[in-house]
DRENBA-86731 format. One line per 3 residues: number of its first residue (from 0); for each residue x, y, z of N, C-alpha, C. Coordinates in Angstrom, 1 decimal, m for minus. Each point is the difference from the previous one (the first is absolute). Example, Ala and Ser with C-alpha at 12.3 -4.5 7.8 and 13.67 -1.06 7.14 Angstrom:
2
0) 13.2:m5.7:7.8:m0.9:1.2:0.0:0.9:1.2:0.0  m0.4:1.1:m0.7:0.9:1.1:0.0:m0.8:1.1:0.8 $
This chain:
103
0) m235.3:m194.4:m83.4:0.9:m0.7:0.9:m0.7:m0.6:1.2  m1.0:1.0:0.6:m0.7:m0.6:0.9:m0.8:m1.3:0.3  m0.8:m0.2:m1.6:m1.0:m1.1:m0.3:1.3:m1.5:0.1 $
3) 0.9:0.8:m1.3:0.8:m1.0:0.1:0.5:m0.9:1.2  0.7:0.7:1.0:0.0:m0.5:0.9:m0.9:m0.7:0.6  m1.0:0.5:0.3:m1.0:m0.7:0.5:m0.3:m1.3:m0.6 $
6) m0.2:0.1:m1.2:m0.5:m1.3:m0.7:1.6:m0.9:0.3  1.3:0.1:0.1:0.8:m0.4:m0.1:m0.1:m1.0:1.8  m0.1:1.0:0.8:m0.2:m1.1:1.6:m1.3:m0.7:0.1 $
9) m0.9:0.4:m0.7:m1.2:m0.2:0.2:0.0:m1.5:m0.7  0.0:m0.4:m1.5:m0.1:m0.4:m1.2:1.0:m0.9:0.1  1.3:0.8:m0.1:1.2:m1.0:m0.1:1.1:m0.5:1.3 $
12) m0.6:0.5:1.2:0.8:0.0:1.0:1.4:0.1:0.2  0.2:1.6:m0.8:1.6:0.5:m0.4:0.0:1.2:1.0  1.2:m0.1:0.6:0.2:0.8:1.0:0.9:0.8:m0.2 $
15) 1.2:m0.2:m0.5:1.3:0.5:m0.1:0.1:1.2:m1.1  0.2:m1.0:m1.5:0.0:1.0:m0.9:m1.2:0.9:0.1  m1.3:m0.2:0.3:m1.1:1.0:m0.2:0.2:0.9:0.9 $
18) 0.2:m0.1:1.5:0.8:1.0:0.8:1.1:1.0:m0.6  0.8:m0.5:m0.7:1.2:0.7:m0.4:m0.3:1.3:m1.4  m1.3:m1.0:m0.8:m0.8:0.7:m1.1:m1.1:1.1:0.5 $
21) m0.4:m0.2:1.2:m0.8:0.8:0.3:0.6:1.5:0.4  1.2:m0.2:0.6:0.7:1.1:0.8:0.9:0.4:m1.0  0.1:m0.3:m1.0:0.5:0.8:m0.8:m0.8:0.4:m1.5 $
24) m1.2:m0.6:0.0:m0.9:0.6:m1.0:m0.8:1.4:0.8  0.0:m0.1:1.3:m0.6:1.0:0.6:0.6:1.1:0.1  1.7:0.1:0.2:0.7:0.8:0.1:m0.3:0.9:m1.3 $
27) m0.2:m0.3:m1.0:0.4:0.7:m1.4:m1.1:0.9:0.5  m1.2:m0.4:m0.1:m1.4:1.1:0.3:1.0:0.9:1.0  m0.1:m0.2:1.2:0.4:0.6:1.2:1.4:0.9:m0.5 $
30) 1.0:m0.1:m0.4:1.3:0.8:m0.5:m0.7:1.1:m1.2  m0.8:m0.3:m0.6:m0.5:0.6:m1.0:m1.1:1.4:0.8  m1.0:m0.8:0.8:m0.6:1.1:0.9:0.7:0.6:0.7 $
33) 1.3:0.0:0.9:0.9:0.7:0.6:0.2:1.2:m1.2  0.7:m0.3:m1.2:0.7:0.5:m0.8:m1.1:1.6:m0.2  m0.9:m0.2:0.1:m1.1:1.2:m0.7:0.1:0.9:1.2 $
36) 0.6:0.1:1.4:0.7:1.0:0.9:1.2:m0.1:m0.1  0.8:m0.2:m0.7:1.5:m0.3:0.3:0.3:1.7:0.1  1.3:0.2:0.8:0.5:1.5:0.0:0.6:0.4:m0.5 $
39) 0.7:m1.1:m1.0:0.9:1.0:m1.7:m0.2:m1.5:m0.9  0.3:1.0:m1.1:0.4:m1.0:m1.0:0.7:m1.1:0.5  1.5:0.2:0.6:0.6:m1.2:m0.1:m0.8:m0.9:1.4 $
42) m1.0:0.4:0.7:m0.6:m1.1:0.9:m0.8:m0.6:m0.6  m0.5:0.7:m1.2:m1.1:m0.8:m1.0:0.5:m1.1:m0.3  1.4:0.2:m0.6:0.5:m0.8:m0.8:0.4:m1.1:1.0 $
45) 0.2:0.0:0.8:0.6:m0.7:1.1:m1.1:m1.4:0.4  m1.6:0.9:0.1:m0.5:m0.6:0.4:m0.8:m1.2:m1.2  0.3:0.8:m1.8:m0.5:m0.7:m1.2:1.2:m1.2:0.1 $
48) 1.0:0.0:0.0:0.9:m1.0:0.0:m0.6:m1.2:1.1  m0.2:0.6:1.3:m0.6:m1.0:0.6:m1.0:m1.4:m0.4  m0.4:1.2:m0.5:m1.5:m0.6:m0.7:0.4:m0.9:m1.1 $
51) 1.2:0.3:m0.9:0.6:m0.7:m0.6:0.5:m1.5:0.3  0.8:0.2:0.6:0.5:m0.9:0.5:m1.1:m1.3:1.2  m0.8:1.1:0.1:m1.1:m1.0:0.5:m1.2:m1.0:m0.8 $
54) 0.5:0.6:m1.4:m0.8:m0.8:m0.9:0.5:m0.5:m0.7  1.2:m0.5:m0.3:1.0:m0.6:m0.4:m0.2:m1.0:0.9  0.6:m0.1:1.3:m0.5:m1.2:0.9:m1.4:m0.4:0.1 $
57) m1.1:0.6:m0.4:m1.3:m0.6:0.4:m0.3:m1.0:m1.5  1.2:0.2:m1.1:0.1:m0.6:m1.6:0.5:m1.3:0.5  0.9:0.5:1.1:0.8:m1.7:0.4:m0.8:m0.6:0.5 $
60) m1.0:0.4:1.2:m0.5:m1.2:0.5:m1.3:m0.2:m0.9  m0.1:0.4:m1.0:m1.2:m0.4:m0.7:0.7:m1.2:m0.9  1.0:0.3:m0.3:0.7:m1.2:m0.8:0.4:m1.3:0.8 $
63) 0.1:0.5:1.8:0.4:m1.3:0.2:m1.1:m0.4:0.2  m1.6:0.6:0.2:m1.2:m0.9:0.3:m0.3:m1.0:m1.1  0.4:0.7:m1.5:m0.3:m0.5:m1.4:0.8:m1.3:0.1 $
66) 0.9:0.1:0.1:0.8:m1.2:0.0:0.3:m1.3:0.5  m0.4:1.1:1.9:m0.5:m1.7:1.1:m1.6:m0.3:m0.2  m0.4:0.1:m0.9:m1.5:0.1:m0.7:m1.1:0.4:1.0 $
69) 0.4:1.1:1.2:m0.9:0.3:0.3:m1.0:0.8:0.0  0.0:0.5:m1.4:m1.1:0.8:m1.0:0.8:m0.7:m1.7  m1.6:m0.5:m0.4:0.5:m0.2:m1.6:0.4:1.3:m0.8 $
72) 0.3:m0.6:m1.2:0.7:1.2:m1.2:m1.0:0.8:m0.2  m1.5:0.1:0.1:m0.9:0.9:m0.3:m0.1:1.2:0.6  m0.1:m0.9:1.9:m0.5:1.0:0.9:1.8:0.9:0.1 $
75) 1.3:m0.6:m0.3:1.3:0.8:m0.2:m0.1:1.3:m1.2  m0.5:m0.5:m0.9:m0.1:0.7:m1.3:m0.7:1.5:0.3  m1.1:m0.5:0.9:m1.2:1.2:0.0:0.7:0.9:0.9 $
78) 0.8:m0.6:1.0:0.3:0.9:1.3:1.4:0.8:m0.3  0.7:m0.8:m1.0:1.4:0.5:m0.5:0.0:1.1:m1.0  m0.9:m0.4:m0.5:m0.4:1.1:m1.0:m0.2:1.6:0.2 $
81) m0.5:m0.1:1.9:0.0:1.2:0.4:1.0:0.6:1.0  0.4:m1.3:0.0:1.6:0.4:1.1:1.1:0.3:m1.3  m0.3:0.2:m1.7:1.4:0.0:m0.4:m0.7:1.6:m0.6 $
84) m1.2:0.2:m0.2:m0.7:1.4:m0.1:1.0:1.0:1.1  m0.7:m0.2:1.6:0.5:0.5:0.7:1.4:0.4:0.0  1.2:m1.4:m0.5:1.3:0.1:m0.2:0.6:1.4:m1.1 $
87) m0.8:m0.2:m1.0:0.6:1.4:m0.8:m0.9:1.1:0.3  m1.0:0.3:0.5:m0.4:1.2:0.2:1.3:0.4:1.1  m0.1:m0.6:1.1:0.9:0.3:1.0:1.7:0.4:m0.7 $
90) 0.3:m1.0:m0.9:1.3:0.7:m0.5:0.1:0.9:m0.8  m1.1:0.3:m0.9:0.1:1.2:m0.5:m0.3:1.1:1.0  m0.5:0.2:1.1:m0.4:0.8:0.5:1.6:0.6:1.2 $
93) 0.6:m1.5:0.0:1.7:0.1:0.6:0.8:0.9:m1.0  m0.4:m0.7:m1.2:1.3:0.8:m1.1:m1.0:1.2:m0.5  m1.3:0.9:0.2:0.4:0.9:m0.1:m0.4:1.2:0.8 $
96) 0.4:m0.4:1.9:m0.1:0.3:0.6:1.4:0.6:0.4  1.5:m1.5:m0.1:1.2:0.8:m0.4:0.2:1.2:m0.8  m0.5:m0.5:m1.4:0.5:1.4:m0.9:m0.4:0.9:0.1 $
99) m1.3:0.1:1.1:m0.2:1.9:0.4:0.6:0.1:1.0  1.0:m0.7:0.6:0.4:0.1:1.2:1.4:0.6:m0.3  1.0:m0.2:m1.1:1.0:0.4:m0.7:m0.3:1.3:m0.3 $
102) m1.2:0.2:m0.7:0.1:1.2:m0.3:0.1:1.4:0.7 $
């Protein structure tokens, strides 16, 4: 997320969306490192959802960079590829962090 950015003010003189991609591709790392002290389960969980929901939005601004063509379909493909990885590790790790939480 970091390079990206960079290359994105650097390269393409994009300010906006790459700001908005940076601060929330960064968050997932950071919610995720929180999460490995969390003080119960349900803070875990609290703080994996975060993380969720932070990479769901970092899917959005990758799509709007793809589309105002400010990264081609390649360099989208390569970077999406690991922001939709990240997406179901993270939800599986939501859904089955609930079901031990039921039990």
């Amino acid at each position: 997320m970091i390079r990206l950015y960079q290359f994105l003010c650097g390269q393409k003189k994009e300010y906006v969306l790459s700001k908005q991609l940076l601060r929330s591709g960064t968050a997932i790392g950071a919610m995720v490192k929180e999460s490995e002290h969390a003080q119960s389960k349900a803070d875990f969980l609290n703080k994996m959802n975060v993380a969720l929901k932070e990479a769901n939005e970092t899917e959005y601004w990758l799509m709007l960079l793809k589309d105002t063509e400010y990264i081609n379909k390649n360099e989208f493909d390569s970077i999406n590829a690991d922001c939709t990885e990240i997406l179901r590790l993270l939800i599986n790790i939501v859904k089955s962090t609930k079901t031990s939480l039921k039990k």
